[in-house]
PLY file of the C-alpha trace (Angstrom):
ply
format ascii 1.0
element vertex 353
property float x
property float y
property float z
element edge 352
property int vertex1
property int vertex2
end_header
-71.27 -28.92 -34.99
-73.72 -28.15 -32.04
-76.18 -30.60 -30.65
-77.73 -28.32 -28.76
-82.11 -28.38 -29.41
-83.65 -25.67 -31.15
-86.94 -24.81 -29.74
-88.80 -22.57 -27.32
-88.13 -24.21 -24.01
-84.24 -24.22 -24.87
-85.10 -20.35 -25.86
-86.20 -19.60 -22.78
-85.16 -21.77 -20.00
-82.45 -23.50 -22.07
-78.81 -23.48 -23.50
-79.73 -20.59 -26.14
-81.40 -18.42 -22.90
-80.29 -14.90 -23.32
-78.38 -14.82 -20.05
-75.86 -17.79 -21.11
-72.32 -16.44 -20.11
-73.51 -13.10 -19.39
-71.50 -12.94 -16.35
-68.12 -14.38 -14.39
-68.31 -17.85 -12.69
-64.94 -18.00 -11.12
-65.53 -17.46 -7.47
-69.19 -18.08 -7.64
-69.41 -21.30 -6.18
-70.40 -21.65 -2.60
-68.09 -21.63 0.98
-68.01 -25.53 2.15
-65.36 -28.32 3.20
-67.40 -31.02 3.27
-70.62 -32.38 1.29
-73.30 -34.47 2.65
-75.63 -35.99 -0.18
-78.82 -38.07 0.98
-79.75 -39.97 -2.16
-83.47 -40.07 -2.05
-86.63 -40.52 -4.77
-86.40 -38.96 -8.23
-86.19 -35.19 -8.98
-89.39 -34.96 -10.62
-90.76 -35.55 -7.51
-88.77 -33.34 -4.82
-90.87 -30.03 -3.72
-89.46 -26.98 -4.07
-87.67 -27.13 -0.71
-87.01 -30.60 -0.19
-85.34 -30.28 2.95
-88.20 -28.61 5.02
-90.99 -30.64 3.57
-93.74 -32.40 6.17
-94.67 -35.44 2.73
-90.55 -35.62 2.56
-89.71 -36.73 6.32
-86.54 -38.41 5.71
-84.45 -35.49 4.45
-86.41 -33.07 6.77
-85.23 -35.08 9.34
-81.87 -34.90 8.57
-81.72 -31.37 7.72
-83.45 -30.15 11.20
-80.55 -32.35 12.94
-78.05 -30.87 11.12
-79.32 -27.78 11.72
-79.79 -28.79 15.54
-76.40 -28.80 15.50
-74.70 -26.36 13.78
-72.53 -24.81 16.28
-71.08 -28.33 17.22
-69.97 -28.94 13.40
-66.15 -28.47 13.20
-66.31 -27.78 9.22
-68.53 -26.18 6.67
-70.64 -28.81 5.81
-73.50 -28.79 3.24
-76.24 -30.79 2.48
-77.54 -31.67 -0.80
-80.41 -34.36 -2.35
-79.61 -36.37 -5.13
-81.39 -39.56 -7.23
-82.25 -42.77 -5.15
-83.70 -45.57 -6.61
-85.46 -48.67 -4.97
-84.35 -52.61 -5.13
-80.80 -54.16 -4.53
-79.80 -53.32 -7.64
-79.59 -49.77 -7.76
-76.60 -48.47 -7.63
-77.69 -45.35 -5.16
-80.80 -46.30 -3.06
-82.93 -43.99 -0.74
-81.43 -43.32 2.20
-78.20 -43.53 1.32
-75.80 -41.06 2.40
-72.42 -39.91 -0.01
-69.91 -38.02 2.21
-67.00 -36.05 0.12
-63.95 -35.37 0.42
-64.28 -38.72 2.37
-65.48 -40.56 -0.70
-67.68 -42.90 1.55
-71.16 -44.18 1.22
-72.96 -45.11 3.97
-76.38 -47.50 2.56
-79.91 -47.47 3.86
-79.88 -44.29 6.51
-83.37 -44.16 8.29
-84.86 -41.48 10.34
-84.57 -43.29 13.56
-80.82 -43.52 12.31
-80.65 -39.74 12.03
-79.47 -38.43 15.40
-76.64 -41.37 15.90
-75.35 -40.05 12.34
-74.75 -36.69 13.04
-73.29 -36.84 15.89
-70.98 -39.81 15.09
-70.32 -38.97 11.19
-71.26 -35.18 10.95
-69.90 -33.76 14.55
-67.40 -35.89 15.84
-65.89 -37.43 12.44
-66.18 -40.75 13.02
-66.99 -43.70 11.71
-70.66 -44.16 12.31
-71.17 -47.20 14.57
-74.69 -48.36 13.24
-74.02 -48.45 9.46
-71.35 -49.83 6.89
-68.96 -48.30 5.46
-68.50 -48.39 1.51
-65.86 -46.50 -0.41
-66.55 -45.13 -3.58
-63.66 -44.67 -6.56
-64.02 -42.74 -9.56
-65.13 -39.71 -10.62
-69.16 -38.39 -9.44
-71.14 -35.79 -11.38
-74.02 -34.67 -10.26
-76.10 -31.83 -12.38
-78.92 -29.95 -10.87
-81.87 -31.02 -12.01
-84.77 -29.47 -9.52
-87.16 -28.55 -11.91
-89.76 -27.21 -9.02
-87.18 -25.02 -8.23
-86.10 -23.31 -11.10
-87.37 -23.70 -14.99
-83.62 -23.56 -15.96
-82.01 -26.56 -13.99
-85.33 -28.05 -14.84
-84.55 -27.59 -18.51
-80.68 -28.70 -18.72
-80.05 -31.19 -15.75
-81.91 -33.96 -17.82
-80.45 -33.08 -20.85
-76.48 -32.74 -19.69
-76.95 -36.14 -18.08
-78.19 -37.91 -20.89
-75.32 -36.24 -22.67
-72.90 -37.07 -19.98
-73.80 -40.93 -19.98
-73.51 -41.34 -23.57
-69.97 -39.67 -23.74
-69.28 -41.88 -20.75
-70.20 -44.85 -22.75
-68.55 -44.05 -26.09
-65.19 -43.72 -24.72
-65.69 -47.28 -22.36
-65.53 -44.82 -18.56
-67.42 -47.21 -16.44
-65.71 -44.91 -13.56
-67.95 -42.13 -14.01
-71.30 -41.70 -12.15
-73.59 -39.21 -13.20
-76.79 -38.67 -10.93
-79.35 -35.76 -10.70
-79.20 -33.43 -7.29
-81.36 -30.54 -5.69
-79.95 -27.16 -5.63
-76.68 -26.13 -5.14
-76.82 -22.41 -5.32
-77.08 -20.06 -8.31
-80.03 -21.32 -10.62
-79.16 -18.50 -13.28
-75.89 -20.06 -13.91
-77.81 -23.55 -15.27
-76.63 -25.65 -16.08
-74.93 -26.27 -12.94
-72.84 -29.74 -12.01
-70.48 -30.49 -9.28
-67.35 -32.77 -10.16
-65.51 -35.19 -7.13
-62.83 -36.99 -8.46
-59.34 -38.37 -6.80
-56.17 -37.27 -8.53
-53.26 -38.25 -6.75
-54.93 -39.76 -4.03
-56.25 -36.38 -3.41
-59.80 -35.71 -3.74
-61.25 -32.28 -5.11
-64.89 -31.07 -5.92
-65.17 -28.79 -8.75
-68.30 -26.20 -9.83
-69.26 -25.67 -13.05
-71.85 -23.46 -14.62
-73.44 -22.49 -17.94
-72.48 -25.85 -19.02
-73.73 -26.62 -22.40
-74.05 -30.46 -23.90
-70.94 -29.45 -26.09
-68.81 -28.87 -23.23
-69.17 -32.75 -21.59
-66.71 -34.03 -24.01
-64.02 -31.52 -22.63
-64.86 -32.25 -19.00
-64.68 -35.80 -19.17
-61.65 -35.66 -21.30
-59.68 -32.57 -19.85
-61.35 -32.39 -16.34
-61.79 -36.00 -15.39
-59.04 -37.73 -17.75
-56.27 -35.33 -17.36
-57.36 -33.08 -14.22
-57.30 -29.92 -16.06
-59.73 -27.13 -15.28
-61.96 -25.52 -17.88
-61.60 -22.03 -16.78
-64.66 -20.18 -18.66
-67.02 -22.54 -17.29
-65.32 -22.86 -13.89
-67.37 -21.56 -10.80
-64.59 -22.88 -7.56
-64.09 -25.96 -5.64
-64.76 -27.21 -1.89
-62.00 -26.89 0.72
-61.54 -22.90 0.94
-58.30 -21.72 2.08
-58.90 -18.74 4.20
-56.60 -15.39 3.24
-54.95 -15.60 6.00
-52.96 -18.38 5.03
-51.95 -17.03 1.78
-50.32 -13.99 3.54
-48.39 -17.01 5.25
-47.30 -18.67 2.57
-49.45 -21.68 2.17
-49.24 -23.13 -1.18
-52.51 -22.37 -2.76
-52.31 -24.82 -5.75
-56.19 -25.41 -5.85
-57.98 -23.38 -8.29
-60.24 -21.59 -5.66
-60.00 -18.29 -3.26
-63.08 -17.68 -2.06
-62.20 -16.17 1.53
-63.79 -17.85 4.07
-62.10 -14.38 5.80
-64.50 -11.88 3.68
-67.57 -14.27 3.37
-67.35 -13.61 7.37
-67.49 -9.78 7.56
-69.54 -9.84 4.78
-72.29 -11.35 7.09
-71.05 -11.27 10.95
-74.20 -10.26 11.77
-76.16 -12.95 10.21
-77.01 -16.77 11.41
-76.14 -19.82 9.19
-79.96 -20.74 8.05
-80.91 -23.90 5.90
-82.77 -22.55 2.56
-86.36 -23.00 4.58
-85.61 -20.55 6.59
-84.45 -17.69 4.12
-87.21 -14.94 4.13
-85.46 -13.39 1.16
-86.62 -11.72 -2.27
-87.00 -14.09 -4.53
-83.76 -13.17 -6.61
-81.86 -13.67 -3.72
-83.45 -16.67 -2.46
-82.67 -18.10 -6.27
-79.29 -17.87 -6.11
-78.62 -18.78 -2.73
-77.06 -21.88 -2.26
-77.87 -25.73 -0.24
-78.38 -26.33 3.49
-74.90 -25.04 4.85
-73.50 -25.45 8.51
-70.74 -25.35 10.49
-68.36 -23.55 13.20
-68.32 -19.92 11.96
-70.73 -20.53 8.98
-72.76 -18.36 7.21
-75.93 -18.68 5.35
-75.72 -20.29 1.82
-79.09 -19.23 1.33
-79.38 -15.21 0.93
-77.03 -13.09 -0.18
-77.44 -9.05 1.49
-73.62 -7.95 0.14
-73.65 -4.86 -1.94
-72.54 -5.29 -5.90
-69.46 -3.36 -5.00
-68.59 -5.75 -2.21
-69.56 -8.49 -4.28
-66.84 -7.79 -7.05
-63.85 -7.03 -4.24
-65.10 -10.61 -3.31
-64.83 -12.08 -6.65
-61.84 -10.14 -7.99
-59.71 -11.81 -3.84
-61.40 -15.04 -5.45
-59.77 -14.60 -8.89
-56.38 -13.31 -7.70
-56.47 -16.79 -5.50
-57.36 -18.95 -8.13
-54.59 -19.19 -10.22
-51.25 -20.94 -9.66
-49.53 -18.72 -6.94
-46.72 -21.00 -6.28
-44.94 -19.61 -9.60
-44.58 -15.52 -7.23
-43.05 -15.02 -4.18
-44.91 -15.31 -1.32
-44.16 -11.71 -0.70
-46.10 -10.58 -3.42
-48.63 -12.63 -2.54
-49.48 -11.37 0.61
-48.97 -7.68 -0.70
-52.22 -8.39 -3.01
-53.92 -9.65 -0.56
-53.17 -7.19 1.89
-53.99 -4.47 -0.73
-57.49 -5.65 -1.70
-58.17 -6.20 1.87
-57.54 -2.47 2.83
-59.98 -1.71 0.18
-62.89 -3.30 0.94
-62.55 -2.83 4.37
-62.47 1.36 3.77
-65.25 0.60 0.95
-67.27 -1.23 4.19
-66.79 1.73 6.46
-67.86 4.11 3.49
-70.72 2.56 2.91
-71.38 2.54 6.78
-70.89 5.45 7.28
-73.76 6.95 4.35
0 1
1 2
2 3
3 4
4 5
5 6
6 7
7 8
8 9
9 10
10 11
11 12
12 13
13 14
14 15
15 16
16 17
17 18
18 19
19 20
20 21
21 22
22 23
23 24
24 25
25 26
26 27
27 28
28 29
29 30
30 31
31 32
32 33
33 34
34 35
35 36
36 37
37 38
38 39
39 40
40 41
41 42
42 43
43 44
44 45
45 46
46 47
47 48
48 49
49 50
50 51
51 52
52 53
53 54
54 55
55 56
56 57
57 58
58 59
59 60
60 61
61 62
62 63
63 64
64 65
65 66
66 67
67 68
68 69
69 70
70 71
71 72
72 73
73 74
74 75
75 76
76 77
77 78
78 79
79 80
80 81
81 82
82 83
83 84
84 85
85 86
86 87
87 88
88 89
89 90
90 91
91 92
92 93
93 94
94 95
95 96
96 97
97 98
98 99
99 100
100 101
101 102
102 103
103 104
104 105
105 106
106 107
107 108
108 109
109 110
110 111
111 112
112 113
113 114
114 115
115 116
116 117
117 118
118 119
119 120
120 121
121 122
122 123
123 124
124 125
125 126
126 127
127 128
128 129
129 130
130 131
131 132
132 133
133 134
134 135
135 136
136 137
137 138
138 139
139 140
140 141
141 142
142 143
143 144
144 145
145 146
146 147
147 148
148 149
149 150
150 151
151 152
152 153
153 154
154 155
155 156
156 157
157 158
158 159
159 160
160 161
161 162
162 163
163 164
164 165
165 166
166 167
167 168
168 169
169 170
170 171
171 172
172 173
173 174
174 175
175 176
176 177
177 178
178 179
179 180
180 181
181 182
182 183
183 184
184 185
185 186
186 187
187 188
188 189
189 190
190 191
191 192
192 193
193 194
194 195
195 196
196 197
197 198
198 199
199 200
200 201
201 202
202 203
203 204
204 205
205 206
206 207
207 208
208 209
209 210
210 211
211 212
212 213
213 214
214 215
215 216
216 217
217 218
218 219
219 220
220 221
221 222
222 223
223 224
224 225
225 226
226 227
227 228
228 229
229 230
230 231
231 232
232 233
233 234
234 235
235 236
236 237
237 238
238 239
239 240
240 241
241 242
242 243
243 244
244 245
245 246
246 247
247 248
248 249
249 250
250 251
251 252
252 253
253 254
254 255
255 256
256 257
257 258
258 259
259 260
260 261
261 262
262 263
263 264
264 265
265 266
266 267
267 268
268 269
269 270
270 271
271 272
272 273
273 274
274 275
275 276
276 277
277 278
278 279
279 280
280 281
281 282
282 283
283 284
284 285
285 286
286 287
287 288
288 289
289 290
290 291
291 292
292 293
293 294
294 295
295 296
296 297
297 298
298 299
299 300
300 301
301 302
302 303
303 304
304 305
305 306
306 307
307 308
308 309
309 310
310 311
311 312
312 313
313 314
314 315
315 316
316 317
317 318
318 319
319 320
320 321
321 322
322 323
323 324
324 325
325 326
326 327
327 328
328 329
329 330
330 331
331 332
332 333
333 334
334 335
335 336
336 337
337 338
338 339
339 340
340 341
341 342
342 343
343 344
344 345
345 346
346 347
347 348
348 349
349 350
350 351
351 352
């Protein structure tokens, strides 16, 4: 039976929108091999853009240093606001700082903390020197929720985390964390909610979109109690493996291709930017993703690749996502090589108009 709320707000901005599953998700989920989250105030009371806002120093800060540094960060790295909370007690408290796929917490980060942090923690990979180090088990969701930003997320973020933390409690999962964040790239896809969770001592983060309140009983039961994926709802995962290792046999067992090869020539010309800076349309700006930086990056925030290119991209992403290890690595890089050749003729055609 469905739960979900009939009225005009779900009608509109909702889980009965007219644009629910009215296109792919696999391969939509943003570039990145490491997440930063800065755990400050409530959502109801970030700005649109968060990170570039003069009454919201703190994660201004941080985001100008990050972006101070971008060509010295080794990895993909983005940067996301979640829920903080005030007191001892809470559980998440401004200022701190979640790092994945470390699975640390760092507590009580302060702007005068800001440049030691980077260049300890976010450049060199370090342990930072100035805070403590906490490390965090279970599984973390965190559902967009930045109403400023878009109606949508604004709509279902409170909703799928209410329904999250009642499923949680039902079936006794103290392990789970669910916790509202900022934008994480593709509004139209609400609702949207990132999964970290260790499985054999490995940690993963998964994307999910057009999640519905009837779909958190199969993620906490399939995704986070048995590892499964839930393919019509999946969007990819963090930790791209670039083409070019397929073709030499890597094992790509994680349900993700996104080419960090393609995303490249898609935009060699351009200049990783956080959102602040985009100057886009406002579709693209929409469905542009966090603050993203990092050796060889490119901008999370706009998105100037042609449909056509755009479906080569997500059709390399698909091929990649499912278990390769059961064809010969032969065949593999034949595929590859294949849709490669394509899209780079389709480039020059389109060049060349």
């Amino acid at each position: 039976m469905s739960t979900l709320p009939e009225n005009d707000e779900n009608v509109k901005y909702g889980f009965q929108r007219a644009d629910m599953q009215s296109e792919k998700l696999a391969g939509t989920a943003i570039a990145y091999d490491r997440h930063v989250i800065l755990c400050y105030k409530k959502h109801d009371a970030w700005p649109s853009r968060v990170e570039s806002s003069e009454a919201h120093p703190l994660p201004k800060a941080l985001a100008g240093a990050l972006r101070a540094r971008k060509n010295d960060i080794p990895v993909k790295t983005l940067l996301t606001i979640c829920e903080g909370g005030e007191g001892e007690g809470s559980e998440l408290c401004d200022g701190d700082v979640l790092l994945f796929p470390e699975m640390i917490k760092y507590r009580g980060l302060k702007e005068s903390d800001i440049k030691s942090f980077v260049e300890e923690v976010i450049v060199n990979r370090k342990p930072w020197s100035a805070g403590i180090q906490e490390t965090m088990t279970g599984s973390h969701v965190f559902v967009c929720s930045h109403s400023s930003r878009d109606k949508r997320c604004g709509y279902c973020g409170p909703i799928l985390i209410k329904k999250f933390k009642e499923e949680a409690e039902l079936r006794g999962l103290e392990n789970v964390s669910v916790t509202a964040c900022s934008h994480v790239g593709g509004h139209k896809y609400a609702g949207n909610l990132i999964i970290y969770s260790v499985r054999d001592t490995k940690v993963s983060g998964h994307w999910y979109g057009y999640v519905t309140p009837n779909d958190v009983p199969e993620l906490l039961d399939n995704h986070i109690g048995k590892g499964e994926i839930i393919d019509r709802i999946w969007r990819g995962q963090m930790g791209v493996p670039p083409v070019k290792k397929a073709q030499k046999g890597v094992n790509l067992t994680l349900p993700n291709g996104n080419s960090l090869k393609f995303n490249e020539l898609d935009s060699e010309a351009s200049t990783p930017k956080l959102d602040s800076e985009a100057s886009t349309p406002k579709e693209e700006i929409e469905n542009g993703g966090g603050c993203c930086q990092g050796a060889n990056g490119f901008s999370c925030c706009r998105d100037e690749t042609p449909e056509p290119e755009k479906e080569v991209n997500k059709a390399i992403n698909y091929l990649l996502t499912r278990e390769w290890e059961k064809y010969e690595v032969f065949t593999v890089g034949a595929i590859v090589g294949a849709v490669v050749t394509i899209a780079v003729a389709y480039s020059f055609f389109r060049r060349s108009r």
